[in-house]
C-alpha positions, 0 to 999 in steps of 0.5 A: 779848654775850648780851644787849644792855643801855644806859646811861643816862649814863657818870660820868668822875672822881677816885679821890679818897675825898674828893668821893665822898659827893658824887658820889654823892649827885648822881648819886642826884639825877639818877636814875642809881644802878644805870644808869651806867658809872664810870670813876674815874682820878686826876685825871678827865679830866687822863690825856686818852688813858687816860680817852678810850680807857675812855670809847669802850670804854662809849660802843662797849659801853652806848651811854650817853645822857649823859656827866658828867666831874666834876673836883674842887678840891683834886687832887693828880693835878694837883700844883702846876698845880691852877687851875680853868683847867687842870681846864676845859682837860682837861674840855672836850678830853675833851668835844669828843673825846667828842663827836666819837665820838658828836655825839648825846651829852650831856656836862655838865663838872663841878667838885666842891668842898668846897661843892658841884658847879658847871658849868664 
């Protein structure tokens, strides 16, 4: 690279059209728009080895600071096993996987509903 640049954080979510309104208005609040990398799969965080080996590609190339995995009620990816349990379970591998790449990152596991966004 012929310049060196960071990110301030890496958001990790669903392609789904529905939540991205959403999404993005979080990500606004948090002061994020123009200094984050996305990586948006079906289901977020389901797909653990597509979605782990995009986030070591940022995590080795921008460095972010934070990483925000946002799952989301309602997702088809996750066809009939769509509880909120099975969202948290892929979230936090995904997470410690993460975490174990780089023990100083932050990572925040989301869920988005119709309603709003919570922590999980």
């Amino acid at each position: 690279m012929s310049v060196e640049h960071k990110a301030q954080a890496l958001a990790i979510h669903c392609i789904d059209f529905r939540f991205q309104d959403q999404l993005e208005e979080d990500l606004k609040r948090k002061g994020l728009i123009g200094q984050f990398d996305r990586i948006a799969w079906p289901g977020a965080s389901k797909d653990f080895t597509v979605v782990g080996n995009a986030a070591k590609l940022s995590i080795l190339l921008h460095n972010p600071n934070q990483i925000l995995i946002y799952e989301h009620e309602d997702c088809g990816a996750y066809g009939s096993n769509n509880s909120l349990s099975s969202h948290r379970k892929n979230a936090y591998k995904l997470k410690d996987f993460l975490i174990k790449e780089n023990p100083l990152l932050k990572v925040y596991t989301l869920f988005v509903t119709f309603e709003g966004i919570k922590e999980i």
